[in-house]
mmJSON file of the N, C-alpha and C atoms, coordinates in Angstrom:
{"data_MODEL":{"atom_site":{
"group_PDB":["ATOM","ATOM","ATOM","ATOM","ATOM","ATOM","ATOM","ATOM","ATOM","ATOM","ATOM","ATOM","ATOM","ATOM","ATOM","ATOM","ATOM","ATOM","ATOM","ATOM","ATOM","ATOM","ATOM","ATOM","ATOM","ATOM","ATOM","ATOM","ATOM","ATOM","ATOM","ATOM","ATOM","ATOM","ATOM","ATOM","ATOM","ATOM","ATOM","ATOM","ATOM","ATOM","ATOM","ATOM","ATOM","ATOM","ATOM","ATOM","ATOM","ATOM","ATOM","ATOM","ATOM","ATOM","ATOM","ATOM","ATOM","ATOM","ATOM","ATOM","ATOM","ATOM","ATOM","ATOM","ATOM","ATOM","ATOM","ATOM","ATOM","ATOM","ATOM","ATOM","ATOM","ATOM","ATOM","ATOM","ATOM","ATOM","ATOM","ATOM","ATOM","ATOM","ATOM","ATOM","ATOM","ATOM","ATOM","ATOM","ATOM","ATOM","ATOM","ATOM","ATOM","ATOM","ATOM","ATOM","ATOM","ATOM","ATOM","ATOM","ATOM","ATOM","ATOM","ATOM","ATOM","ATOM","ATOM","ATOM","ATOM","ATOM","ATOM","ATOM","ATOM","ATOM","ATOM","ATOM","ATOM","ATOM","ATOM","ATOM","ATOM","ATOM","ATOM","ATOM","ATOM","ATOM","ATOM","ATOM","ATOM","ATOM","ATOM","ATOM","ATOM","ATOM","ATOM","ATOM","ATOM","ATOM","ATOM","ATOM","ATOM","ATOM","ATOM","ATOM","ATOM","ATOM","ATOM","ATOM","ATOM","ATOM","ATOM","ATOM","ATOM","ATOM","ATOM","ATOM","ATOM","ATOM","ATOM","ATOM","ATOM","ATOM","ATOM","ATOM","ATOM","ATOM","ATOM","ATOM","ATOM","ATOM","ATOM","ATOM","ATOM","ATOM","ATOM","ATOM","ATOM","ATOM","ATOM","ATOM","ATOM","ATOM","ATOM","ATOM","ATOM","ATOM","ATOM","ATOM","ATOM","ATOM","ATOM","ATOM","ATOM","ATOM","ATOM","ATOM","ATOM","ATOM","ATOM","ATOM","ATOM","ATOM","ATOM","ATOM","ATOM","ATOM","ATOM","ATOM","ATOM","ATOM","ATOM","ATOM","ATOM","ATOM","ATOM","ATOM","ATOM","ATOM","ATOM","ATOM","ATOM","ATOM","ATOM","ATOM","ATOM"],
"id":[1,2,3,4,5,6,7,8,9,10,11,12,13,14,15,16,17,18,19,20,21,22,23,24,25,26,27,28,29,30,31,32,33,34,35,36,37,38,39,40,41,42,43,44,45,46,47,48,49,50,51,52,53,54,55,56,57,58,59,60,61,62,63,64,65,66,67,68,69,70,71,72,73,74,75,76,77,78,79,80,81,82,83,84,85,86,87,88,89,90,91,92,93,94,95,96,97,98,99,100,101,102,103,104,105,106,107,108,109,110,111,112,113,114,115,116,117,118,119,120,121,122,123,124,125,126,127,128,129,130,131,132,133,134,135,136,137,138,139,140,141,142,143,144,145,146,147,148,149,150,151,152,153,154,155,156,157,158,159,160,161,162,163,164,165,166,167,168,169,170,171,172,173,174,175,176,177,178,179,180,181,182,183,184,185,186,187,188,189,190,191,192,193,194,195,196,197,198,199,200,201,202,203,204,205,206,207,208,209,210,211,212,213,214,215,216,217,218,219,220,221,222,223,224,225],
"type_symbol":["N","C","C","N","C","C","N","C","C","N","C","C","N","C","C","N","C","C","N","C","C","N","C","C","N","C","C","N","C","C","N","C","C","N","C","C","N","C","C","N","C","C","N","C","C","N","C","C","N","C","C","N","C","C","N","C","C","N","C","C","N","C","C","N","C","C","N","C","C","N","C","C","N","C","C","N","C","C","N","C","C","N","C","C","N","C","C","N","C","C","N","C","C","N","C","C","N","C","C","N","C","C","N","C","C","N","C","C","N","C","C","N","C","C","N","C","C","N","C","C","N","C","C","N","C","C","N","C","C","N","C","C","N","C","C","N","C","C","N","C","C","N","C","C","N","C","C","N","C","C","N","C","C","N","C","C","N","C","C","N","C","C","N","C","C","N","C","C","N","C","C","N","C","C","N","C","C","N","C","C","N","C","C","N","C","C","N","C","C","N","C","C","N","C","C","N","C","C","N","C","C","N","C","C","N","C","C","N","C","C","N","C","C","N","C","C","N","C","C","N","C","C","N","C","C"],
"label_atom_id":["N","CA","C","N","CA","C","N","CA","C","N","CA","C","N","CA","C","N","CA","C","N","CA","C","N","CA","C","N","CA","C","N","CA","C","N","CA","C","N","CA","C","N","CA","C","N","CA","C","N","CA","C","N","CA","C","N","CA","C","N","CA","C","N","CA","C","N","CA","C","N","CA","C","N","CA","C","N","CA","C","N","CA","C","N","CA","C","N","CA","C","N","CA","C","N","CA","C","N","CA","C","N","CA","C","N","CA","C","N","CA","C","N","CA","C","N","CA","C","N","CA","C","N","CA","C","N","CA","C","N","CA","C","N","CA","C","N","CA","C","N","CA","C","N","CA","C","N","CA","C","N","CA","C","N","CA","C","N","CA","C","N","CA","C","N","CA","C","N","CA","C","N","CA","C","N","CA","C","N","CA","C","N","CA","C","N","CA","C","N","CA","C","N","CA","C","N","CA","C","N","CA","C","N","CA","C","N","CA","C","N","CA","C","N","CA","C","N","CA","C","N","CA","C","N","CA","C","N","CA","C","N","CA","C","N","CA","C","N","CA","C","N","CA","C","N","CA","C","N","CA","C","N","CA","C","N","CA","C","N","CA","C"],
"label_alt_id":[null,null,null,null,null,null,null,null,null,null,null,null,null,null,null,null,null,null,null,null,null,null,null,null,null,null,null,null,null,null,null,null,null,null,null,null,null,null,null,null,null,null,null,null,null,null,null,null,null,null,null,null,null,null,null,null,null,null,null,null,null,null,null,null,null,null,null,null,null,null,null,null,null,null,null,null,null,null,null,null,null,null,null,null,null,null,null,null,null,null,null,null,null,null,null,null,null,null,null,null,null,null,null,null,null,null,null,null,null,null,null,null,null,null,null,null,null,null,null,null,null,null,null,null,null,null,null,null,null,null,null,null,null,null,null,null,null,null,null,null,null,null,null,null,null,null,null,null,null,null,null,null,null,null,null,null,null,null,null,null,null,null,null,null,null,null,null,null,null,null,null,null,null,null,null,null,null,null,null,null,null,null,null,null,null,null,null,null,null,null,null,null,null,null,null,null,null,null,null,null,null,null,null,null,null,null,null,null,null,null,null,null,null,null,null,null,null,null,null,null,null,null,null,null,null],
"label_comp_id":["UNK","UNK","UNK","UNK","UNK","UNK","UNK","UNK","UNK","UNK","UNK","UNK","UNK","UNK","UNK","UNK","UNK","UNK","UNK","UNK","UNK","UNK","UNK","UNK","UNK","UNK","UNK","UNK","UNK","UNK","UNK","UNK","UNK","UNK","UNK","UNK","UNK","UNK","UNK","UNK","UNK","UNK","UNK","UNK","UNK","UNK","UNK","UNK","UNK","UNK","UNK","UNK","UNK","UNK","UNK","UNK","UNK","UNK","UNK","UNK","UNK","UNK","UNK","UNK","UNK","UNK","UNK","UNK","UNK","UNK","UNK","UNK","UNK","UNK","UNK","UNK","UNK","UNK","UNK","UNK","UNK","UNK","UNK","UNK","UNK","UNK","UNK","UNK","UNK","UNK","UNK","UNK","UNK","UNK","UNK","UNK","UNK","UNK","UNK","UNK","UNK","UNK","UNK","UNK","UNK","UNK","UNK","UNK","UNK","UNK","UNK","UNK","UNK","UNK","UNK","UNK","UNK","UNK","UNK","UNK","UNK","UNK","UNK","UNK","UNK","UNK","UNK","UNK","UNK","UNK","UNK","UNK","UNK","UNK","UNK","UNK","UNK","UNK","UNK","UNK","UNK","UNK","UNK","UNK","UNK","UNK","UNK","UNK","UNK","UNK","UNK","UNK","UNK","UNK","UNK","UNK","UNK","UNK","UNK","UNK","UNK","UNK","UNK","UNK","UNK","UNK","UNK","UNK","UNK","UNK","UNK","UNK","UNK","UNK","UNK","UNK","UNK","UNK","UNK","UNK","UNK","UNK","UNK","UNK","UNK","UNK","UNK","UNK","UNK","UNK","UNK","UNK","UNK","UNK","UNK","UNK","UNK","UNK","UNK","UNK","UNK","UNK","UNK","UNK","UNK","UNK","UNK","UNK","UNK","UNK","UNK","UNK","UNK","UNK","UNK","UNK","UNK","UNK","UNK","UNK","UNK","UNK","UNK","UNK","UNK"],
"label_asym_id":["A","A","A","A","A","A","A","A","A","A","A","A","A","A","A","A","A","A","A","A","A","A","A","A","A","A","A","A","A","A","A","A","A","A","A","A","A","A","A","A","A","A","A","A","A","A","A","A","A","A","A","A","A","A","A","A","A","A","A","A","A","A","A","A","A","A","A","A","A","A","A","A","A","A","A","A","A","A","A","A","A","A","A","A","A","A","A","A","A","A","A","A","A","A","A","A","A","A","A","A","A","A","A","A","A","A","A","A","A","A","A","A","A","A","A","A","A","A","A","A","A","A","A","A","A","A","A","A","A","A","A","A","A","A","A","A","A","A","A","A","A","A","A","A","A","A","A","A","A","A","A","A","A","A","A","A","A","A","A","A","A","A","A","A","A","A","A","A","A","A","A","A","A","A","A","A","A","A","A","A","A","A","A","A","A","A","A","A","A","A","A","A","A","A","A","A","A","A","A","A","A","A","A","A","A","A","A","A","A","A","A","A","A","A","A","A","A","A","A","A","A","A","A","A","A"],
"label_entity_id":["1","1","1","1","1","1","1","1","1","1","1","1","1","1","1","1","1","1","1","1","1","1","1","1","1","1","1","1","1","1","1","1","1","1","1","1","1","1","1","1","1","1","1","1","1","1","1","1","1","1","1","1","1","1","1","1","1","1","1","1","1","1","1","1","1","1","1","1","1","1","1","1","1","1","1","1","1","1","1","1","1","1","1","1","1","1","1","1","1","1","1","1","1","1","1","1","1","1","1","1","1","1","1","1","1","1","1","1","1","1","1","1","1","1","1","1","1","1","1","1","1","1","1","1","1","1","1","1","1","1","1","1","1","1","1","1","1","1","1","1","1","1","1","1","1","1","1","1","1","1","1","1","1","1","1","1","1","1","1","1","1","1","1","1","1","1","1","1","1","1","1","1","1","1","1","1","1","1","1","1","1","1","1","1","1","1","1","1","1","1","1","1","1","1","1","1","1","1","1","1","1","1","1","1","1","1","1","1","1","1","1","1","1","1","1","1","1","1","1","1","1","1","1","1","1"],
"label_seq_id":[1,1,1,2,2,2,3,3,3,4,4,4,5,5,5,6,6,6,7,7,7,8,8,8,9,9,9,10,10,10,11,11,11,12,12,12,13,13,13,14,14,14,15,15,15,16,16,16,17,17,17,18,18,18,19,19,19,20,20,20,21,21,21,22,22,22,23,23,23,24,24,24,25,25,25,26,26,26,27,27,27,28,28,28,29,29,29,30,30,30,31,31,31,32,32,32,33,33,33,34,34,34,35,35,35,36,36,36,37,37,37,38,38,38,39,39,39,40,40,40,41,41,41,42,42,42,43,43,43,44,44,44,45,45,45,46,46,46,47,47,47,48,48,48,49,49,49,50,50,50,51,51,51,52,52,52,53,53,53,54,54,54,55,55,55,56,56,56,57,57,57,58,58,58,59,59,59,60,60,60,61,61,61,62,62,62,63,63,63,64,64,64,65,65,65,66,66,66,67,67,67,68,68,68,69,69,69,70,70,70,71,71,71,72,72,72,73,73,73,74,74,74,75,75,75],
"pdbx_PDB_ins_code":[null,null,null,null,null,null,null,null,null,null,null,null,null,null,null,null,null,null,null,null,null,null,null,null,null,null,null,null,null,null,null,null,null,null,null,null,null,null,null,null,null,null,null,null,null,null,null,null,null,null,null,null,null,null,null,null,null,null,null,null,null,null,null,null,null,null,null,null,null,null,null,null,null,null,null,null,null,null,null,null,null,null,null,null,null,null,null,null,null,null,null,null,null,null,null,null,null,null,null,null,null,null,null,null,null,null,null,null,null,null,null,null,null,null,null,null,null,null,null,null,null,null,null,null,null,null,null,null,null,null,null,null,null,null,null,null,null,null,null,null,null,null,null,null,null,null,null,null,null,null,null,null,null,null,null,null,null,null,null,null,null,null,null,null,null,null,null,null,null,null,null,null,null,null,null,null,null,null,null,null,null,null,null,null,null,null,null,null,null,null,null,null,null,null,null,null,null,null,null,null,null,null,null,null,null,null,null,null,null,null,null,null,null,null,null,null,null,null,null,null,null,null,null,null,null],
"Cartn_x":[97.398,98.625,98.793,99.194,99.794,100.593,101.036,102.665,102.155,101.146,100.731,99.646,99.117,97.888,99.254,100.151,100.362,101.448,101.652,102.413,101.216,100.272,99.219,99.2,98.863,98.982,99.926,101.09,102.06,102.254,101.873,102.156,101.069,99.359,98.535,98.668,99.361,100.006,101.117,101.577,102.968,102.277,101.213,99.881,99.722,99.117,97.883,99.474,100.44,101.488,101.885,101.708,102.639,101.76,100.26,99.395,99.226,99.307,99.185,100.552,101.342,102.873,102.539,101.631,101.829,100.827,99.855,99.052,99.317,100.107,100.933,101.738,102.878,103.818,102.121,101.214,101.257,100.158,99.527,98.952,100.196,101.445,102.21,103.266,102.518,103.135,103.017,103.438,102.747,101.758,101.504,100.329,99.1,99.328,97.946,97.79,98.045,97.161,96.596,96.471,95.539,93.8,92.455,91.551,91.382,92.106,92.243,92.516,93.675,95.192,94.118,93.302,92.62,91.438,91.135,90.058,90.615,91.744,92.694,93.204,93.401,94.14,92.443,91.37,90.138,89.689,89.998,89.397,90.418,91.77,92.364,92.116,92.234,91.542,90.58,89.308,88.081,88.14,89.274,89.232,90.032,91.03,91.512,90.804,90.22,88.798,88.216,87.316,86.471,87.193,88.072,88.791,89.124,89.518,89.926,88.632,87.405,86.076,85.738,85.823,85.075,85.231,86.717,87.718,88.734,88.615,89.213,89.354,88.124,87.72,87.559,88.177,87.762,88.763,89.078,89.791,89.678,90.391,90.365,90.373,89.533,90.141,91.682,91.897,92.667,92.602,93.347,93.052,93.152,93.978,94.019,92.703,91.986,90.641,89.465,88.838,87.72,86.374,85.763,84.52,83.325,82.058,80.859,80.787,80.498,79.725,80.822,82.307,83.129,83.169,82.658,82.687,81.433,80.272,79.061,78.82,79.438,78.988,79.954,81.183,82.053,81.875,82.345,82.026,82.823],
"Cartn_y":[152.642,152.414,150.922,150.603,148.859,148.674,149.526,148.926,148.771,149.946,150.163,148.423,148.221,146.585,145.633,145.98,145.099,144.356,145.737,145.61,145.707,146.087,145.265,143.986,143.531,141.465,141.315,141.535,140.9,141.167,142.472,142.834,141.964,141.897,141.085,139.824,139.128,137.796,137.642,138.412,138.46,138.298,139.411,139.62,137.877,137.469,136.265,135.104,134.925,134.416,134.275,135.26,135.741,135.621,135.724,135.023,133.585,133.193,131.561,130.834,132.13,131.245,131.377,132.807,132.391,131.422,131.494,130.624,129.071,128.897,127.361,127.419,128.294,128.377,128.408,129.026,129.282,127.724,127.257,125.741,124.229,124.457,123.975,124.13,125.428,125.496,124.32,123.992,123.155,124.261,124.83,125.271,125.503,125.387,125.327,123.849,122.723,121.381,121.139,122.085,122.152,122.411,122.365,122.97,124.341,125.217,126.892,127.462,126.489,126.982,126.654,125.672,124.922,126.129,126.779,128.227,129.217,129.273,130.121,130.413,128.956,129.273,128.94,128.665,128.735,130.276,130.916,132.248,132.907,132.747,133.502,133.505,132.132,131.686,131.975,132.239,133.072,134.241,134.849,136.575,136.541,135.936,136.423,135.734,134.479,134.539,135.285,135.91,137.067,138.228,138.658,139.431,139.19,138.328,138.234,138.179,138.105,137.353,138.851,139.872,141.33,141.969,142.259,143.377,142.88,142.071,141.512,142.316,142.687,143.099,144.823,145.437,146.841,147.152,148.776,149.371,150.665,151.711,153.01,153.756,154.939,155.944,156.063,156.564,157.077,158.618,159.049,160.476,161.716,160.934,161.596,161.404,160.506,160.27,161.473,161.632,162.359,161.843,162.096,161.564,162.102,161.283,162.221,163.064,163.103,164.418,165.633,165.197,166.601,167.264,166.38,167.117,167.462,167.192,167.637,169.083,169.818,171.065,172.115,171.376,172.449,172.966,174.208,174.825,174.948],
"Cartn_z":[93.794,94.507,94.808,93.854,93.878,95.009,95.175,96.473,97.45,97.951,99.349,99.512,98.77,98.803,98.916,98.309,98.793,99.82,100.155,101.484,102.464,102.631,103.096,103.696,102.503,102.486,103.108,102.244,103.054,105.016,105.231,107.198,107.773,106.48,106.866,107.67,106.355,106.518,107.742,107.614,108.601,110.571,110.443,111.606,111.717,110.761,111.159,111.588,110.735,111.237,112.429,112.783,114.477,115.426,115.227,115.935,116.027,115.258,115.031,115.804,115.787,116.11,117.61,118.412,119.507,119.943,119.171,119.816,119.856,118.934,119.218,120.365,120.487,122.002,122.925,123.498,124.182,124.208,123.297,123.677,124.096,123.442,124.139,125.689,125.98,127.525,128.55,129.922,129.962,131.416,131.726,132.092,131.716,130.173,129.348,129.475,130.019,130.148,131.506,131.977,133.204,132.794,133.063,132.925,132.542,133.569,133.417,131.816,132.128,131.123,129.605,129.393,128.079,127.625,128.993,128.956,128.371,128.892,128.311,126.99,126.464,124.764,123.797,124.367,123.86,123.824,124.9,124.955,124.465,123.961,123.141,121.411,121.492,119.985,119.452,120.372,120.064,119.788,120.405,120.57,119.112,118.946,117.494,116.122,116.308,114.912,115.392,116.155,115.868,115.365,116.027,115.334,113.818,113.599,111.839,111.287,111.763,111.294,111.014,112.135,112.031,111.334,112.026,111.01,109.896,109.462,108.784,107.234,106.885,105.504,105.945,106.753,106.979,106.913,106.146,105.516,105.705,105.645,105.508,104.552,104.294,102.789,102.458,101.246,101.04,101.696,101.947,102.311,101.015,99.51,98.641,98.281,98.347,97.467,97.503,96.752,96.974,97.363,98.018,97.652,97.533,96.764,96.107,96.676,98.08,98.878,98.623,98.602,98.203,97.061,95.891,94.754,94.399,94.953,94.179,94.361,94.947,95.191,94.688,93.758,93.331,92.154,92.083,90.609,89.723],
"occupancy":[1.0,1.0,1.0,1.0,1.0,1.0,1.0,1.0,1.0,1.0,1.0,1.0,1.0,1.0,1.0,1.0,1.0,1.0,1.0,1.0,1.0,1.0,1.0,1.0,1.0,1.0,1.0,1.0,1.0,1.0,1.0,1.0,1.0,1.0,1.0,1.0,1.0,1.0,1.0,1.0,1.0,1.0,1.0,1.0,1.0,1.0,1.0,1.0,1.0,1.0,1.0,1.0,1.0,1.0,1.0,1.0,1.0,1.0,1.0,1.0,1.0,1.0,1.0,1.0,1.0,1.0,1.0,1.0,1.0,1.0,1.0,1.0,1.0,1.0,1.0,1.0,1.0,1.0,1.0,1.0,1.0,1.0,1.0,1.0,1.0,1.0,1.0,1.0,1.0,1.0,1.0,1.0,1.0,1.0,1.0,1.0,1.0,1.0,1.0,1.0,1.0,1.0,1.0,1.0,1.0,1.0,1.0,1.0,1.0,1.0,1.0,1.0,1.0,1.0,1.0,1.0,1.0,1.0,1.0,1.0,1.0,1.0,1.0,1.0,1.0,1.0,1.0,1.0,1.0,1.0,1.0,1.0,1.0,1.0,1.0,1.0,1.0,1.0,1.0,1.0,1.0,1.0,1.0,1.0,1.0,1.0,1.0,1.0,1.0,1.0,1.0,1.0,1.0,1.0,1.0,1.0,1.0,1.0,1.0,1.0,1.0,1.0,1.0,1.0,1.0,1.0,1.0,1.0,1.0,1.0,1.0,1.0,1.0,1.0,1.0,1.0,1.0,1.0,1.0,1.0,1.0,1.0,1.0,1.0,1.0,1.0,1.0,1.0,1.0,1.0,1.0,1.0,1.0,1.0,1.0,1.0,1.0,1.0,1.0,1.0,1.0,1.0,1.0,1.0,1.0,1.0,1.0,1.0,1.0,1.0,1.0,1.0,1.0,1.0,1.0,1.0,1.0,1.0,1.0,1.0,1.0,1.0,1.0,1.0,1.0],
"B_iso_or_equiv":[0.0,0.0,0.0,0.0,0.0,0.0,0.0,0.0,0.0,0.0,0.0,0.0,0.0,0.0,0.0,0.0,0.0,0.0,0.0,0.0,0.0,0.0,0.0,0.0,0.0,0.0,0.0,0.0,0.0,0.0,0.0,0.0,0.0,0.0,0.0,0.0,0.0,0.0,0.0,0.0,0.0,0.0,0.0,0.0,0.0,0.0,0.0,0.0,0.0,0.0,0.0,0.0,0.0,0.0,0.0,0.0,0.0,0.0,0.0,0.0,0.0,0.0,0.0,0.0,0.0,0.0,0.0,0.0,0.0,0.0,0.0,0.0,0.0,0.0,0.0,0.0,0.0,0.0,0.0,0.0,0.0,0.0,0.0,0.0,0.0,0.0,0.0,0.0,0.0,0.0,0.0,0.0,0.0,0.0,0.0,0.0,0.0,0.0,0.0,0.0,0.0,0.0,0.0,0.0,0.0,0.0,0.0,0.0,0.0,0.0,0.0,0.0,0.0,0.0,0.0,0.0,0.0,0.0,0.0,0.0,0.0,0.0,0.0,0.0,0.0,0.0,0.0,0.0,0.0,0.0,0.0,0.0,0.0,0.0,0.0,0.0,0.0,0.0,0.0,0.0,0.0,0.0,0.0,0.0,0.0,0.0,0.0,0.0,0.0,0.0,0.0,0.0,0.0,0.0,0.0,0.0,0.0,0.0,0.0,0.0,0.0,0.0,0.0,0.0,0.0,0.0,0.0,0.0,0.0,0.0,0.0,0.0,0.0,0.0,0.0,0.0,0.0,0.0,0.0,0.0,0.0,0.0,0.0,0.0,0.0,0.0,0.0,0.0,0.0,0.0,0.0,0.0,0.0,0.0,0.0,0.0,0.0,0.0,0.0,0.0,0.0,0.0,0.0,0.0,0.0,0.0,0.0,0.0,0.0,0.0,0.0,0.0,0.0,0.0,0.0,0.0,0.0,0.0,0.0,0.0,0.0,0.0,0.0,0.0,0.0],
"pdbx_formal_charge":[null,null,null,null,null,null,null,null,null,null,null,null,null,null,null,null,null,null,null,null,null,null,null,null,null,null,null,null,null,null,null,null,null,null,null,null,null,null,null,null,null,null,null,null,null,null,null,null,null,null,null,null,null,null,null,null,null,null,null,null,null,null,null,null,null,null,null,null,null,null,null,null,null,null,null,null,null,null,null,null,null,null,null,null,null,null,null,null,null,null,null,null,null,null,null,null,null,null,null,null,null,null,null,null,null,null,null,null,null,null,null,null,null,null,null,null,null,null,null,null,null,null,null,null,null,null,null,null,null,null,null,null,null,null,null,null,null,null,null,null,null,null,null,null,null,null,null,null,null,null,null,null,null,null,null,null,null,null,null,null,null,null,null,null,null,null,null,null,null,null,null,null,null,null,null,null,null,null,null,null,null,null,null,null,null,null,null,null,null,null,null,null,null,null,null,null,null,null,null,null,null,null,null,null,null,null,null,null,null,null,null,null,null,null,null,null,null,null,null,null,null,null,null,null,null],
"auth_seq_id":[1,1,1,2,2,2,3,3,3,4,4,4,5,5,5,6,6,6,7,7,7,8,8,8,9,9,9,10,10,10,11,11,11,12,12,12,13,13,13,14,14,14,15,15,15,16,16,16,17,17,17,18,18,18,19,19,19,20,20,20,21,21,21,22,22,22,23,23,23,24,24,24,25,25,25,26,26,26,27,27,27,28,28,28,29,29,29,30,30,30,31,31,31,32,32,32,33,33,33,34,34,34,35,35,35,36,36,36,37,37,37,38,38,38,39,39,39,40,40,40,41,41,41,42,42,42,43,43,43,44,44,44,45,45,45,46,46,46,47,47,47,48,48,48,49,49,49,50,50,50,51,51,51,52,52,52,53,53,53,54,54,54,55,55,55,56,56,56,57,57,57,58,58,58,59,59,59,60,60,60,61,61,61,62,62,62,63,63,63,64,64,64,65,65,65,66,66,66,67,67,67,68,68,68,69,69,69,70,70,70,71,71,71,72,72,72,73,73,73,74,74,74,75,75,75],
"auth_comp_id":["UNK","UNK","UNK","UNK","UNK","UNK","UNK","UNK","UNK","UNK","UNK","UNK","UNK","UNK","UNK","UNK","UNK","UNK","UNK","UNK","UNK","UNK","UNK","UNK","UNK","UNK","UNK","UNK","UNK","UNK","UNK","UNK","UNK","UNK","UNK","UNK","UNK","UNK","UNK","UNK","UNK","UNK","UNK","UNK","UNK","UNK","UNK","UNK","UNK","UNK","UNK","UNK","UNK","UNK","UNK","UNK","UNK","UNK","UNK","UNK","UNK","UNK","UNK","UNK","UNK","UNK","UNK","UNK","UNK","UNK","UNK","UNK","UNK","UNK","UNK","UNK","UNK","UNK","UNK","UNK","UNK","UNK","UNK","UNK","UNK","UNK","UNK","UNK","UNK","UNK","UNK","UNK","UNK","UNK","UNK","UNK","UNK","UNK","UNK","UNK","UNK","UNK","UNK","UNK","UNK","UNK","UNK","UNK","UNK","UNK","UNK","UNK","UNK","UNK","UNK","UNK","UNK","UNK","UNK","UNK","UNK","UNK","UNK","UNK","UNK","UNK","UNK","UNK","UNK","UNK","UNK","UNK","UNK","UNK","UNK","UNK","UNK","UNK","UNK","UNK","UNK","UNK","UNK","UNK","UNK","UNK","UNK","UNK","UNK","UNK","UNK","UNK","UNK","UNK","UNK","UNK","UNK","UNK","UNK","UNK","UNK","UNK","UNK","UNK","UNK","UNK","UNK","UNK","UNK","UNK","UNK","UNK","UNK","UNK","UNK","UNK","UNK","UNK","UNK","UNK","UNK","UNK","UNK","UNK","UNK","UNK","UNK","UNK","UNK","UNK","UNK","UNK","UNK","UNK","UNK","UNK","UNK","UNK","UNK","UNK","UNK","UNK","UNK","UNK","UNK","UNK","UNK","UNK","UNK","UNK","UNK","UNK","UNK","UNK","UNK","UNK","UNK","UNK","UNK","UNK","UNK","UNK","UNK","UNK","UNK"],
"auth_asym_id":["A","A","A","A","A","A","A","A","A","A","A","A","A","A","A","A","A","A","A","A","A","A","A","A","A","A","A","A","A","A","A","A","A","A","A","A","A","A","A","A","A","A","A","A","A","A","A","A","A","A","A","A","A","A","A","A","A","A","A","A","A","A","A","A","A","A","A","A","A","A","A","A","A","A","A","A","A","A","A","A","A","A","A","A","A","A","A","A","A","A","A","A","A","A","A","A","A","A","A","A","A","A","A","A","A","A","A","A","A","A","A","A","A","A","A","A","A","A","A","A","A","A","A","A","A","A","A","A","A","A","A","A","A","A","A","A","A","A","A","A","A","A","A","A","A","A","A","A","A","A","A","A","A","A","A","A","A","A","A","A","A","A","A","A","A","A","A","A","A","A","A","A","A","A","A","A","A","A","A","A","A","A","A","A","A","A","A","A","A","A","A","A","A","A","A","A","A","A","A","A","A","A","A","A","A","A","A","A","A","A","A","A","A","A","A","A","A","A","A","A","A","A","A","A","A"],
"auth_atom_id":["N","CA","C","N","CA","C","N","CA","C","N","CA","C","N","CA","C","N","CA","C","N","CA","C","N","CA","C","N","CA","C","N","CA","C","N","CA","C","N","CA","C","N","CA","C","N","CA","C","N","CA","C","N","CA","C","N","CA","C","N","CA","C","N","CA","C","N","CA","C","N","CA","C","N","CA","C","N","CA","C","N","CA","C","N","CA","C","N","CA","C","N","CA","C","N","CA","C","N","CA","C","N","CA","C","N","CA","C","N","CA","C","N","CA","C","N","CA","C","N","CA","C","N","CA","C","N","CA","C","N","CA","C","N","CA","C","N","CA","C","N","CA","C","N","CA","C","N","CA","C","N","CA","C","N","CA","C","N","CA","C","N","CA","C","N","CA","C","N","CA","C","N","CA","C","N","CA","C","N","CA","C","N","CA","C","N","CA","C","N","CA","C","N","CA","C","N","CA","C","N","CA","C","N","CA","C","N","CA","C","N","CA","C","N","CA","C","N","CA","C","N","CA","C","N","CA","C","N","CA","C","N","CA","C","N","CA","C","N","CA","C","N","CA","C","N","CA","C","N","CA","C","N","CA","C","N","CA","C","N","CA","C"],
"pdbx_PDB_model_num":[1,1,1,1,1,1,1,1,1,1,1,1,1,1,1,1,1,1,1,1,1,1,1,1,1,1,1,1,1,1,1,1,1,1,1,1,1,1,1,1,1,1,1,1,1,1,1,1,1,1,1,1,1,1,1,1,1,1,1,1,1,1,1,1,1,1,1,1,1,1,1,1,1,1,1,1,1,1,1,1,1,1,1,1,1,1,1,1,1,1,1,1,1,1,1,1,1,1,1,1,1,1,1,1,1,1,1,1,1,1,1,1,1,1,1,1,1,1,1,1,1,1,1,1,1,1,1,1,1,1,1,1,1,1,1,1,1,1,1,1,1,1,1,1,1,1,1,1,1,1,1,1,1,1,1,1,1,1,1,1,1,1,1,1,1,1,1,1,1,1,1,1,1,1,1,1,1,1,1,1,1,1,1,1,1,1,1,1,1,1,1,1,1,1,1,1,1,1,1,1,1,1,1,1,1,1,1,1,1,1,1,1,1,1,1,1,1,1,1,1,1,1,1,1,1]
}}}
């Protein structure tokens, strides 16, 4: 299923986009140039590379798919 990969990527892309976009608004606030505010777009920035770092590459079955353990036992 070609379409489904790659509408994938693309919502992927669209995801890492819309993160990046807030994380620019929210380093140009000006409450983020306080001490707090600098903890703040650091500890957000951390939370979403780890996030892209973890789950990044994790995926789900197909639910049409089969797998070994379902077919070894059919007759």
């Amino acid at each position: 299923m070609p379409r489904s990969t790659s509408v994938q990527s693309i919502w992927r892309a669209v995801l890492a986009m819309a993160l990046l976009l807030g994380l620019l608004l929210l380093a140009t606030h000006s409450s983020s140039q306080t001490p707090l505010g600098t903890l703040g777009v650091f500890a957000f920035s951390l939370f979403i590379s780890l996030g892209f770092l973890l789950f990044g590459r994790q995926s789900f079955p197909l639910a049409e798919q089969d797998t070994p353990s379902d077919t070894e036992h059919r007759a």
